[in-house]
MARDOBA-246147 format. One line per 8 residues: number of its first residue (from 1); their letters; for each residue x, y, z of N, C-alpha, C, O. Coordinates in nm, 2 decimals. Example, Ala and Ser with C-alpha at 12.3 -4.5 7.8 and 13.67 -1.06 7.14 Angstrom:
<kolmars>
1 = as = 1.32/-0.57/0.78/1.23/-0.45/0.78/1.32/-0.33/0.78/1.42/-0.33/0.85; 1.28/-0.22/0.71/1.37/-0.11/0.71/1.29/0.00/0.79/1.34/0.11/0.80
</kolmars>
This chain:
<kolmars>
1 = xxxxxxxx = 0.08/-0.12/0.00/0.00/0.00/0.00/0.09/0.12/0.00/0.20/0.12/0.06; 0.03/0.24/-0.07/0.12/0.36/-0.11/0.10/0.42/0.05/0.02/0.39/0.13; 0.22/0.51/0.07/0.20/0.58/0.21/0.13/0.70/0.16/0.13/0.78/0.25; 0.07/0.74/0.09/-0.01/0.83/0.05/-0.18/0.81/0.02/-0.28/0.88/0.00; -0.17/0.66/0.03/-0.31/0.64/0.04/-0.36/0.59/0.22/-0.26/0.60/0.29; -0.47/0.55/0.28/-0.48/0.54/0.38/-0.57/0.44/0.44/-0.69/0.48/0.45; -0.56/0.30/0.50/-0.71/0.21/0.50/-0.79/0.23/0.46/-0.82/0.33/0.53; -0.89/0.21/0.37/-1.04/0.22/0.37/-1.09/0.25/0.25/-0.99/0.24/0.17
9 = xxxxxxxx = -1.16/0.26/0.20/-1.22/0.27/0.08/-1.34/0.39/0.09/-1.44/0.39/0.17; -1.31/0.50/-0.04/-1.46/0.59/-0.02/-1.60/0.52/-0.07/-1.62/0.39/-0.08; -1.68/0.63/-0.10/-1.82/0.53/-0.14/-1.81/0.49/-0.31/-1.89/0.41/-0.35; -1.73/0.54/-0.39/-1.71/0.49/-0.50/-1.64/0.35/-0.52/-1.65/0.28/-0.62; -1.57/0.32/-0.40/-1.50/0.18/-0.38/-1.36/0.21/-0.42/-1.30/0.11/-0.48; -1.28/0.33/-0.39/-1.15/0.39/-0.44/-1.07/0.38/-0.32/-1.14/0.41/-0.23; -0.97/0.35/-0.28/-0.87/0.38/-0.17/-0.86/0.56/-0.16/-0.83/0.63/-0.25; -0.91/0.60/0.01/-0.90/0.75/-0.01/-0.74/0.79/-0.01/-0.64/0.72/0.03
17 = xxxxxxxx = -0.73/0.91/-0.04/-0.58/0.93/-0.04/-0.59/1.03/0.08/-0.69/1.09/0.12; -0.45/1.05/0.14/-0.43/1.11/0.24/-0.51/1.28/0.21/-0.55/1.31/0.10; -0.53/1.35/0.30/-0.55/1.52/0.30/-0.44/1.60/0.23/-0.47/1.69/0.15; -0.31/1.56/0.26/-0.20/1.60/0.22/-0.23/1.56/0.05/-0.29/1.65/-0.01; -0.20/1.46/0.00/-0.21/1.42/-0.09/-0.36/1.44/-0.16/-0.37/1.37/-0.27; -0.45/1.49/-0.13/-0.56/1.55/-0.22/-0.54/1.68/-0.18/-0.57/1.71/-0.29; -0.51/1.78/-0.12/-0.46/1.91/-0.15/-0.33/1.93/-0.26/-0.32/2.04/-0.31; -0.27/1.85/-0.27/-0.17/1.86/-0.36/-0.23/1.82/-0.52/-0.19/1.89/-0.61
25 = xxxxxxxx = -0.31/1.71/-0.55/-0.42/1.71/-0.61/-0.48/1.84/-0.68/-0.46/1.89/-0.79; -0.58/1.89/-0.57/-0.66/2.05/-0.60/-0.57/2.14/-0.64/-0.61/2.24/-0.70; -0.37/2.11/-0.62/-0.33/2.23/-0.62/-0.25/2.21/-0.74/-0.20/2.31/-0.79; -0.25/2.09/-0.80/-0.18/2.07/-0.90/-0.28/2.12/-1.05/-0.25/2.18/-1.15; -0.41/2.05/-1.00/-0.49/2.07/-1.09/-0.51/2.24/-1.11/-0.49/2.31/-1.21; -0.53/2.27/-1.01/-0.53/2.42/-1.00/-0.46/2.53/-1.08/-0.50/2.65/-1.09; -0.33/2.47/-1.14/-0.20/2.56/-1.15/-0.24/2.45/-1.29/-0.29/2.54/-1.36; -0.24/2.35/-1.36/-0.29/2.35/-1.51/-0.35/2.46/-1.54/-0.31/2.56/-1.61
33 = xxxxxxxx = -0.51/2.43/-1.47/-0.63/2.55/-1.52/-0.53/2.68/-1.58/-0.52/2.72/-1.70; -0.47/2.73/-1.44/-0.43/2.87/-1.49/-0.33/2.87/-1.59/-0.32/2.97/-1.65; -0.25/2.75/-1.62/-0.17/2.79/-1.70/-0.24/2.75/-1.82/-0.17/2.76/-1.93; -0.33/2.72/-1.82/-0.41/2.66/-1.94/-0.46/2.81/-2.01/-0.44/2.85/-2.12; -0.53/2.88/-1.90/-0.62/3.00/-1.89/-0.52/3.08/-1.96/-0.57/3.14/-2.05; -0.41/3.11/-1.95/-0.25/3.22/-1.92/-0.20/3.17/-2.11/-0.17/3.27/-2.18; -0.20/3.08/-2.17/-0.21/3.08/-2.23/-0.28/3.07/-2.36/-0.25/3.02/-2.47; -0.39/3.13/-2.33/-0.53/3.11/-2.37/-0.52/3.26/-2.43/-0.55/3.30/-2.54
41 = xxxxxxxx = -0.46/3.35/-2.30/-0.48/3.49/-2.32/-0.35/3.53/-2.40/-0.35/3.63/-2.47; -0.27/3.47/-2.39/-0.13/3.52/-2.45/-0.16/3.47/-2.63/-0.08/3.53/-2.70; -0.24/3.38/-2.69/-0.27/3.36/-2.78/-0.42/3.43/-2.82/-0.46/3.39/-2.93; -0.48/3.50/-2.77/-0.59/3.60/-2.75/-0.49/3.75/-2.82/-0.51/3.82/-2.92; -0.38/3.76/-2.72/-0.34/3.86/-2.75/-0.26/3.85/-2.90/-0.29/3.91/-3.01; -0.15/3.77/-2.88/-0.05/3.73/-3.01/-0.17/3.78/-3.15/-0.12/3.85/-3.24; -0.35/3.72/-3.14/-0.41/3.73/-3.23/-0.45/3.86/-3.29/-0.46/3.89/-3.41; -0.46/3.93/-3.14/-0.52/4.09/-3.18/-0.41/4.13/-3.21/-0.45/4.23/-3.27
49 = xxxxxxxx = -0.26/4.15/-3.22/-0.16/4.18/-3.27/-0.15/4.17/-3.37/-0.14/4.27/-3.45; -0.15/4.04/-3.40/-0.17/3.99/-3.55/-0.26/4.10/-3.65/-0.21/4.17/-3.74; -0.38/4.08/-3.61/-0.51/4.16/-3.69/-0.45/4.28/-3.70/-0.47/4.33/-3.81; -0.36/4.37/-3.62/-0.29/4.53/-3.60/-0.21/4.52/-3.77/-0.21/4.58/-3.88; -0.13/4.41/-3.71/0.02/4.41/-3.82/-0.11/4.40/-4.00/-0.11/4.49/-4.08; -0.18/4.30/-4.01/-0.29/4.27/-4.11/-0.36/4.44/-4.18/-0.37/4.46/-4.30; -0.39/4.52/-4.08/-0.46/4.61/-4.13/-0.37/4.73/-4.13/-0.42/4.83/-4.18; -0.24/4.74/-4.10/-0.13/4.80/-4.16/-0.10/4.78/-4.28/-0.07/4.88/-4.35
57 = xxxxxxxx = -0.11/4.62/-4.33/-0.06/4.57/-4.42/0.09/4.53/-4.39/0.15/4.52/-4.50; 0.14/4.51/-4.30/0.26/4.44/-4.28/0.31/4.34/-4.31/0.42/4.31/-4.36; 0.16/4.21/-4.22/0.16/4.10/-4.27/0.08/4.01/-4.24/0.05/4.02/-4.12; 0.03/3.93/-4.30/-0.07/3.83/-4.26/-0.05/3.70/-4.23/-0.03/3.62/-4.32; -0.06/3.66/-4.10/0.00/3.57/-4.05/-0.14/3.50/-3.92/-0.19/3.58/-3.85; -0.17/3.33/-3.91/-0.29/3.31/-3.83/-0.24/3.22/-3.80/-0.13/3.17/-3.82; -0.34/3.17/-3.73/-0.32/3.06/-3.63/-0.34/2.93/-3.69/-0.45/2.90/-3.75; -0.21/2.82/-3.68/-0.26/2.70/-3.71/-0.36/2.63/-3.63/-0.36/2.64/-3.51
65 = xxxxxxxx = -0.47/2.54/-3.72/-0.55/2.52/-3.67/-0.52/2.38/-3.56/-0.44/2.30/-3.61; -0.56/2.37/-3.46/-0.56/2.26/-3.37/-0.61/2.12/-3.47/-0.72/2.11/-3.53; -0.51/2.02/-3.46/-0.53/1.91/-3.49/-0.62/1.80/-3.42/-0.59/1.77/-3.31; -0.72/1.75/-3.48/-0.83/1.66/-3.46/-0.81/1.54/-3.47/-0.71/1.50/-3.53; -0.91/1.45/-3.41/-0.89/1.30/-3.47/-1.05/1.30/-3.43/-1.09/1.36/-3.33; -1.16/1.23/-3.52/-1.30/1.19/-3.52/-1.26/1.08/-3.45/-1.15/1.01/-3.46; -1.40/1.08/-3.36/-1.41/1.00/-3.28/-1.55/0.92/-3.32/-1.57/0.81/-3.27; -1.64/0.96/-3.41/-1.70/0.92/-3.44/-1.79/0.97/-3.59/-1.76/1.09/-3.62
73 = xxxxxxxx = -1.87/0.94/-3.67/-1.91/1.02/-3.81/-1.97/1.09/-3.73/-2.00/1.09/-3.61; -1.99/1.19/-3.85/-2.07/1.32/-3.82/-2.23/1.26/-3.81/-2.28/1.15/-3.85; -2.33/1.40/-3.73/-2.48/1.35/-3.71/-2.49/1.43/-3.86/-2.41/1.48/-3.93; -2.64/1.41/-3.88/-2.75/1.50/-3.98/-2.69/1.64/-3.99/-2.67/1.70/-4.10; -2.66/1.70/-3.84/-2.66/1.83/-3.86/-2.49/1.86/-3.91/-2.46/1.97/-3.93; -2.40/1.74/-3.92/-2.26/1.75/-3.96/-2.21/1.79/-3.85/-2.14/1.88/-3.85; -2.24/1.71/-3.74/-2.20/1.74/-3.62/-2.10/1.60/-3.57/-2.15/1.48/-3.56; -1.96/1.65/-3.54/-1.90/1.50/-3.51/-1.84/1.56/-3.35/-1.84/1.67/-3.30
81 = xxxxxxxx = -1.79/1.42/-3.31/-1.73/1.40/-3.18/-1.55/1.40/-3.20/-1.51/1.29/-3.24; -1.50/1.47/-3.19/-1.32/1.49/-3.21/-1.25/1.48/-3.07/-1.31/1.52/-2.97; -1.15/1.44/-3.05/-1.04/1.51/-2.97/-0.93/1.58/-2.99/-0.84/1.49/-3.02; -0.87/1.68/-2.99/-0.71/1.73/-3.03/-0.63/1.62/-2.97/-0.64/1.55/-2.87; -0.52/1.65/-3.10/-0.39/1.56/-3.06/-0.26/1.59/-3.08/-0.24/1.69/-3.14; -0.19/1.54/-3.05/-0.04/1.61/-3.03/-0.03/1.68/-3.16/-0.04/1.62/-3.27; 0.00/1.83/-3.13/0.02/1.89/-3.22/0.15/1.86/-3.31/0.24/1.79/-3.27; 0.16/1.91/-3.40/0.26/1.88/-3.47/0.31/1.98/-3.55/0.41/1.95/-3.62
89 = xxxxxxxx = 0.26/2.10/-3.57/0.31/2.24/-3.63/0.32/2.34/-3.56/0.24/2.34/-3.47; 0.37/2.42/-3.56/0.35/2.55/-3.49/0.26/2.67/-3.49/0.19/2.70/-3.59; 0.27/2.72/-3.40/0.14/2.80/-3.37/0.10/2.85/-3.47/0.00/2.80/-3.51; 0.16/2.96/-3.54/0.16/3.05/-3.62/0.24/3.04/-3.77/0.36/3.00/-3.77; 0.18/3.07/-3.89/0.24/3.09/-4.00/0.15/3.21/-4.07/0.03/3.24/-4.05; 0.26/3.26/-4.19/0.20/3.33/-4.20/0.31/3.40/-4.34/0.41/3.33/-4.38; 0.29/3.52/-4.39/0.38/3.61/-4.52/0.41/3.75/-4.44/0.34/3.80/-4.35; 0.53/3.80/-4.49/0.52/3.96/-4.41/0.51/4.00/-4.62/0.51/3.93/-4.72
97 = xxxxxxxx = 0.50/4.15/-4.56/0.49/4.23/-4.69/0.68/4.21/-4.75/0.79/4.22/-4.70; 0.62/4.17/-4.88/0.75/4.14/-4.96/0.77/4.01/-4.99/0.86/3.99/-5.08; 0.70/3.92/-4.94/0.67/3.78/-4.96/0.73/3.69/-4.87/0.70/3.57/-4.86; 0.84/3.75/-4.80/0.89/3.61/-4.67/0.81/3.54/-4.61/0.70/3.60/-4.60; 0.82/3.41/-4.54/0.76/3.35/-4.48/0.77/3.37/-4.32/0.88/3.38/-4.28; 0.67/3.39/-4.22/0.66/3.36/-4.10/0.63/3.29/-4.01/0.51/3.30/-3.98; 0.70/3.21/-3.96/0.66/3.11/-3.86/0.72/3.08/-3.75/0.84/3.07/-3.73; 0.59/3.07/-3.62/0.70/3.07/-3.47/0.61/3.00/-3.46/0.54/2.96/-3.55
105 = xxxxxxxx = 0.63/2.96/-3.33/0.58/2.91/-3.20/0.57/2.98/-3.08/0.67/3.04/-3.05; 0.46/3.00/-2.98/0.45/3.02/-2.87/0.38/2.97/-2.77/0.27/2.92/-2.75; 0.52/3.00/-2.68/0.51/2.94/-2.55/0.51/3.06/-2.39/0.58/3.16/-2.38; 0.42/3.02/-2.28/0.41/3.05/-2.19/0.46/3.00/-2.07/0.46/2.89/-2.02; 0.50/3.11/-2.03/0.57/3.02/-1.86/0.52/3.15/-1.72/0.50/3.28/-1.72; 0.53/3.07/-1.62/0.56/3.17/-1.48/0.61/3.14/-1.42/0.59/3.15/-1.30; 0.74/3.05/-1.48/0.84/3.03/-1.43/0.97/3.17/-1.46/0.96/3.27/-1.52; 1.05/3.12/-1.41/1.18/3.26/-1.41/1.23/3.14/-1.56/1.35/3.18/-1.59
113 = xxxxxxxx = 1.20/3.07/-1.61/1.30/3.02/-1.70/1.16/2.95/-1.81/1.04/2.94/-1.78; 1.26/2.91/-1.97/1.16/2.85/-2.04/1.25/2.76/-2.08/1.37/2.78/-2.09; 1.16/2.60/-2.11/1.26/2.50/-2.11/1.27/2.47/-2.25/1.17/2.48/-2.32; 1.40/2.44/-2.31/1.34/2.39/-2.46/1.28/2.28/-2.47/1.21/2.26/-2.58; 1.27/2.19/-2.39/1.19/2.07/-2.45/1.05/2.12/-2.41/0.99/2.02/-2.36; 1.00/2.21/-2.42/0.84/2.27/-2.42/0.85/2.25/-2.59/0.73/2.24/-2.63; 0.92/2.24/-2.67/0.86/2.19/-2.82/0.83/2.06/-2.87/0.88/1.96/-2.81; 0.77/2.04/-2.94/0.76/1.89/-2.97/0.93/1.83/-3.09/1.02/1.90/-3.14
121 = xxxxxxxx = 0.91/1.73/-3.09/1.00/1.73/-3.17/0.95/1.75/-3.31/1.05/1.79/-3.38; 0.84/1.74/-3.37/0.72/1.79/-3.48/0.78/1.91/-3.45/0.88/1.91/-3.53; 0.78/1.99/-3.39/0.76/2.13/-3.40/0.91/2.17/-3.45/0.92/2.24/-3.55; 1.00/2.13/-3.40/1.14/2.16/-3.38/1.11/2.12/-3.53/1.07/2.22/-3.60; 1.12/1.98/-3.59/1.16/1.94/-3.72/1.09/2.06/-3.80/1.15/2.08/-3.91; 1.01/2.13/-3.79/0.90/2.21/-3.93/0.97/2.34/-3.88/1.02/2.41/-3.96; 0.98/2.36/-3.76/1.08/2.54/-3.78/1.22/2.53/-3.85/1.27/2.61/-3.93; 1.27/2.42/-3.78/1.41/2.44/-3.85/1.40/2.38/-3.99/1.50/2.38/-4.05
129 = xxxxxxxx = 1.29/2.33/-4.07/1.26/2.32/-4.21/1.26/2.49/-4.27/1.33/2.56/-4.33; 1.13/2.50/-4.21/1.12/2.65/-4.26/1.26/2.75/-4.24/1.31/2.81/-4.34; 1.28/2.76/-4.15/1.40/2.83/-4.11/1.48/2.85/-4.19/1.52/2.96/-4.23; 1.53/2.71/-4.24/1.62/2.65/-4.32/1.60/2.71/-4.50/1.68/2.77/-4.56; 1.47/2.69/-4.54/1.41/2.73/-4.63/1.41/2.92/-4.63/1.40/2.98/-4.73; 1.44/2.98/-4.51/1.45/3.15/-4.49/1.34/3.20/-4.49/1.31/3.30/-4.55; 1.23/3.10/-4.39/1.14/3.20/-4.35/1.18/3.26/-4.23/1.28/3.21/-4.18; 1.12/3.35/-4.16/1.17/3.43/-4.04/1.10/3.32/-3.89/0.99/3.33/-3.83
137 = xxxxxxxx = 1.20/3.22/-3.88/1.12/3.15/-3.72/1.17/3.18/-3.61/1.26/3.26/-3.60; 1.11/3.14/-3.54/1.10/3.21/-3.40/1.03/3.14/-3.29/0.92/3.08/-3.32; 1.08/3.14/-3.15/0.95/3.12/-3.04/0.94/3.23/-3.02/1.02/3.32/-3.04; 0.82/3.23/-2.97/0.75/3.39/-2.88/0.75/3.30/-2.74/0.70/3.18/-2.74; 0.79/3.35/-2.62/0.77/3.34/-2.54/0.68/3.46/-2.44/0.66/3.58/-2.45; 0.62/3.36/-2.34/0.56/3.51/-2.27/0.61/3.48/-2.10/0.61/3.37/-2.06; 0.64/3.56/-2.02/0.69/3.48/-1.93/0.56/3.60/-1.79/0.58/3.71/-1.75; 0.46/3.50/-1.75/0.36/3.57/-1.64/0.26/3.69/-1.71/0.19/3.78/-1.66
145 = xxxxxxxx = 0.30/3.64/-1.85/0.18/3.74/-1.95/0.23/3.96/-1.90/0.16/4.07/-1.90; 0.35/3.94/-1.87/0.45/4.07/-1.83/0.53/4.09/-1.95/0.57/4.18/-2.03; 0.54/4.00/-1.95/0.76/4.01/-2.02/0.74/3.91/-2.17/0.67/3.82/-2.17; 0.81/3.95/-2.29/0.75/3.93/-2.39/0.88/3.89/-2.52/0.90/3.96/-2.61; 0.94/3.78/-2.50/1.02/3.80/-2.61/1.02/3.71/-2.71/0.94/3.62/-2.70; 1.09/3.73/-2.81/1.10/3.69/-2.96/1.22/3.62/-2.97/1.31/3.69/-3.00; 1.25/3.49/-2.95/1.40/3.44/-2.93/1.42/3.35/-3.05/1.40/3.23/-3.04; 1.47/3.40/-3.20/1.51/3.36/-3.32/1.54/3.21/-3.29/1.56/3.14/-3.19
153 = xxxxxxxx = 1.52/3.19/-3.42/1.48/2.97/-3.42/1.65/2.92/-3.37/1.68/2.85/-3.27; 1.75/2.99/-3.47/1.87/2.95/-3.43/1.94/2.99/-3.28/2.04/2.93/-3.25; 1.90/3.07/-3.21/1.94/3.05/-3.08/1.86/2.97/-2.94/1.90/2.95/-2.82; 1.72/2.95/-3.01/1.71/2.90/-2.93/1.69/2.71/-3.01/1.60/2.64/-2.95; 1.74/2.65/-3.11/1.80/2.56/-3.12/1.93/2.51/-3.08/1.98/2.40/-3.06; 1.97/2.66/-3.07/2.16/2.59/-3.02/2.18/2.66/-2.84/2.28/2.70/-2.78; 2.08/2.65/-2.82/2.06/2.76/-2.65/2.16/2.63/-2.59/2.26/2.69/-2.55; 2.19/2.50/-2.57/2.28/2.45/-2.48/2.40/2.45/-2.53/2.46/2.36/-2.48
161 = xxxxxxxx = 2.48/2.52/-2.64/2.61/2.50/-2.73/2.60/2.72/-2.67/2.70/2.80/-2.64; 2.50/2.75/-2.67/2.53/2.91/-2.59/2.54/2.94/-2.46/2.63/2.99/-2.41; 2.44/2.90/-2.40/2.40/2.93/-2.24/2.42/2.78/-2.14/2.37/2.77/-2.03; 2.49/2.69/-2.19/2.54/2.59/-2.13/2.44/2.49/-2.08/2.47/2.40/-2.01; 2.30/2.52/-2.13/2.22/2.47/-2.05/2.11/2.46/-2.14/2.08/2.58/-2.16; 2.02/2.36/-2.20/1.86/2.36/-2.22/1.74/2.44/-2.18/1.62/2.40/-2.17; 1.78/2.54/-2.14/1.67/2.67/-2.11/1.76/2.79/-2.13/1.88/2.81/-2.14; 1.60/2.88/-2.13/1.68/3.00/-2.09/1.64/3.11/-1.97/1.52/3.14/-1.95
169 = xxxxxxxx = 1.76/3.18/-1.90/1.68/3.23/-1.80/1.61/3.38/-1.81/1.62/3.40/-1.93; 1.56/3.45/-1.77/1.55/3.56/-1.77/1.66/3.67/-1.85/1.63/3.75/-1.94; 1.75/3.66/-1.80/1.84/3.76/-1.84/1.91/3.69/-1.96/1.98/3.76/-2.03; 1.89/3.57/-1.99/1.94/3.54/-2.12/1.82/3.57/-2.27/1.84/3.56/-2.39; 1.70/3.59/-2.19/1.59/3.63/-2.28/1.60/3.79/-2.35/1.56/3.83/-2.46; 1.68/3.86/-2.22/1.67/3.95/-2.23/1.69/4.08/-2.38/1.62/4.17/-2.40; 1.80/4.04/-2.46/1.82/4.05/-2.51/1.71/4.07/-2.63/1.71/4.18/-2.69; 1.63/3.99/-2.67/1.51/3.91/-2.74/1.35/3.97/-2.70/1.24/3.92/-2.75
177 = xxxxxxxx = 1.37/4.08/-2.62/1.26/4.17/-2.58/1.15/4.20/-2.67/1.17/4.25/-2.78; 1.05/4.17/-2.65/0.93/4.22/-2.73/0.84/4.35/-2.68/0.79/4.32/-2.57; 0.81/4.49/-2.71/0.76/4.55/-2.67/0.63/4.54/-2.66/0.58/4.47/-2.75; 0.54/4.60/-2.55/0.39/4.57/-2.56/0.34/4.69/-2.56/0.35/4.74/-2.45; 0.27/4.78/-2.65/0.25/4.92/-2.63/0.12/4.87/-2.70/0.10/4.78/-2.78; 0.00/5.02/-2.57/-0.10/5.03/-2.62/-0.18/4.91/-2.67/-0.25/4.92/-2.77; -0.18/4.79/-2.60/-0.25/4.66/-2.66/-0.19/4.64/-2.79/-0.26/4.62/-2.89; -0.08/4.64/-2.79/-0.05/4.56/-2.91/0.15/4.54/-2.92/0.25/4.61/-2.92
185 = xxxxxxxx = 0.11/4.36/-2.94/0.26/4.33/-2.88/0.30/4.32/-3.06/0.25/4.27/-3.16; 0.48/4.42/-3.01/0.52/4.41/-3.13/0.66/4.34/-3.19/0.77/4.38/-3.22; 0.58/4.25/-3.17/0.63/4.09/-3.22/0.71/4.06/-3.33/0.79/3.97/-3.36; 0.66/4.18/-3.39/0.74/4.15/-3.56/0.83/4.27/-3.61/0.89/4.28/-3.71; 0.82/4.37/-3.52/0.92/4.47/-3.54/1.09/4.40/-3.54/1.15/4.32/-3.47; 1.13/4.47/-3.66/1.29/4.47/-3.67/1.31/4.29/-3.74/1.43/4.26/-3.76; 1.21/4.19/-3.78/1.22/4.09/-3.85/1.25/4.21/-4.02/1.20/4.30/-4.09; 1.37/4.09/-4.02/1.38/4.14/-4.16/1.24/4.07/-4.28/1.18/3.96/-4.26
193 = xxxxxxxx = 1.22/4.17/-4.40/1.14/4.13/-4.51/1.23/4.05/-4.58/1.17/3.98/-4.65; 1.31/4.03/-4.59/1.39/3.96/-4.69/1.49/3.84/-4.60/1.58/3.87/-4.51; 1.45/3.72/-4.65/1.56/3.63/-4.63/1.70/3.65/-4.61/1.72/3.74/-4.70; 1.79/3.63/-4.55/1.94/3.67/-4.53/1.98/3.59/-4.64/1.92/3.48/-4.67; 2.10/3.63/-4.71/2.18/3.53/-4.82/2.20/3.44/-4.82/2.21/3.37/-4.92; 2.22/3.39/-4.69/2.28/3.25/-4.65/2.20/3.15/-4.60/2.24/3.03/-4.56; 2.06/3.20/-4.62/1.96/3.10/-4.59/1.85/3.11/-4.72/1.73/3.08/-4.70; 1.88/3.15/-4.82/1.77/3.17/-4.94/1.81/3.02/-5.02/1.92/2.97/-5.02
201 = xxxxxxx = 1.73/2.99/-5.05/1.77/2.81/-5.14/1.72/2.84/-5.27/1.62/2.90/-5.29; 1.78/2.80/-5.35/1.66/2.75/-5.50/1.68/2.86/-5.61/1.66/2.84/-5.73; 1.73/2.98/-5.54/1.68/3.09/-5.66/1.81/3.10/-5.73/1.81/3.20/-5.80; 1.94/3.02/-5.74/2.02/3.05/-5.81/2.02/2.94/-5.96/1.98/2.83/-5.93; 2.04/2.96/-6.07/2.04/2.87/-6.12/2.17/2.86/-6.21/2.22/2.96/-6.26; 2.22/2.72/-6.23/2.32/2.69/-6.32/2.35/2.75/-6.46/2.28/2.72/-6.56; 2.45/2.83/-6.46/2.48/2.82/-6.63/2.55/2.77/-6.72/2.53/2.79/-6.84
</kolmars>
C-alpha cells in the first residue's frame, strides 16, 4: 500500500488518499487551469496583434489550426465527436509584406525560466525546415503574461552549445525583448522582409 493512500475505501469503492495528498491534487490541478487559462490569453493577444500588423498591411499571419482526430461520423446536422492531438506544427504561420515566410511558435511560462523541451519534436523538425528554407522563425515566449520575447529559431536551437544549458533564463531572454504598447505586442518589429543570403535556397540557377 502507497504511504499516501490510507485504509479504507470511499463510497465509489477507491482507496482514499491522504489530506496532504488530495490538497496537492486540487493544487496541482489548479495551477494546469491557470496555466491553461495564461495561455489562452497570451494567444488571444499574439491574435489581436496579428489583426494590427494585417490592417497595416505588414503581414498576414494566423493561427494553425488545432489538430483533430473523429471519434466518431458526423450526425444530420454534420456534427461530429473529435479530440485534439499532439500537435505537430506550430502556432503561427503566416507572409510579411514582400513575400517572406513567418513562422513561430509560442510558449508561456511563470516560471523565471523557459525550457526547450516545451517543443515537440514535430515542431522543432517544421521550424528548422522553414528556417532552413528562410522564412523568419522564431519562439514567442511570454513569461507571467509581463515580459514578452522573440528568441530567433537559431538561438534557441543551439541555446545548450550558448547558455550551457537547455533553457533559458531571464536575463538570457533578455536581449530578445518584445515591446507591448497600447495593446499591441510588437512581435514582428525589426524581423527582416527579406531572407538573409545564407539562408535563401533554389533561386540560383546553373549556367
Amino acid at each position: 500500500m502507497s504511504w499516501d493512500m490510507v485504509p479504507g475505501k470511499n463510497r465509489e469503492g477507491y482507496p482514499d488518499p491522504t489530506a496532504a495528498t488530495a490538497l496537492s491534487n486540487i493544487q496541482r490541478s489548479q495551477r494546469g487551469l491557470q496555466s491553461k487559462r495564461a495561455g489562452e490569453h497570451f494567444e488571444n493577444l499574439i491574435a489581436a496583434s496579428l489583426n494590427w500588423y494585417k490592417d497595416k498591411g505588414v503581414a498576414y499571419v494566423e493561427k494553425t489550426p488545432e489538430p483533430m482526430r473523429p471519434l466518431r461520423p458526423p450526425n444530420r446536422q454534420g456534427q461530429f465527436l473529435a479530440c485534439y492531438i499532439k500537435a505537430g506544427q506550430p502556432d503561427f504561420k503566416g507572409t510579411l509584406t514582400g513575400g517572406r515566410a513567418v513562422v513561430f511558435e509560442a510558449k508561456h511560462t511563470d516560471s523565471d525560466r523557459i525550457e526547450q523541451s516545451r517543443l515537440t519534436d514535430e515542431q522543432v523538425e517544421s521550424l528548422s525546415t522553414h528556417h532552413g528554407l528562410g522564412a523568419a522563425a522564431f519562439v514567442l515566449v511570454s513569461v507571467g503574461l509581463q515580459d514578452f520575447f522573440r528568441v530567433p529559431w537559431e538561438v534557441w536551437r543551439d541555446m545548450k552549445d550558448i547558455y550551457g544549458h537547455k533553457h533559458m533564463k531571464l536575463a538570457e531572454l533578455e536581449p530578445y525583448r518584445v515591446q507591448y504598447i497600447a495593446g499591441v505586442l510588437k512581435l514582428l518589429e525589426g524581423v527582416e522582409l527579406d531572407a538573409p543570403d545564407s539562408e535563401q535556397k533554389g533561386d540560383q540557377t546553373n549556367e
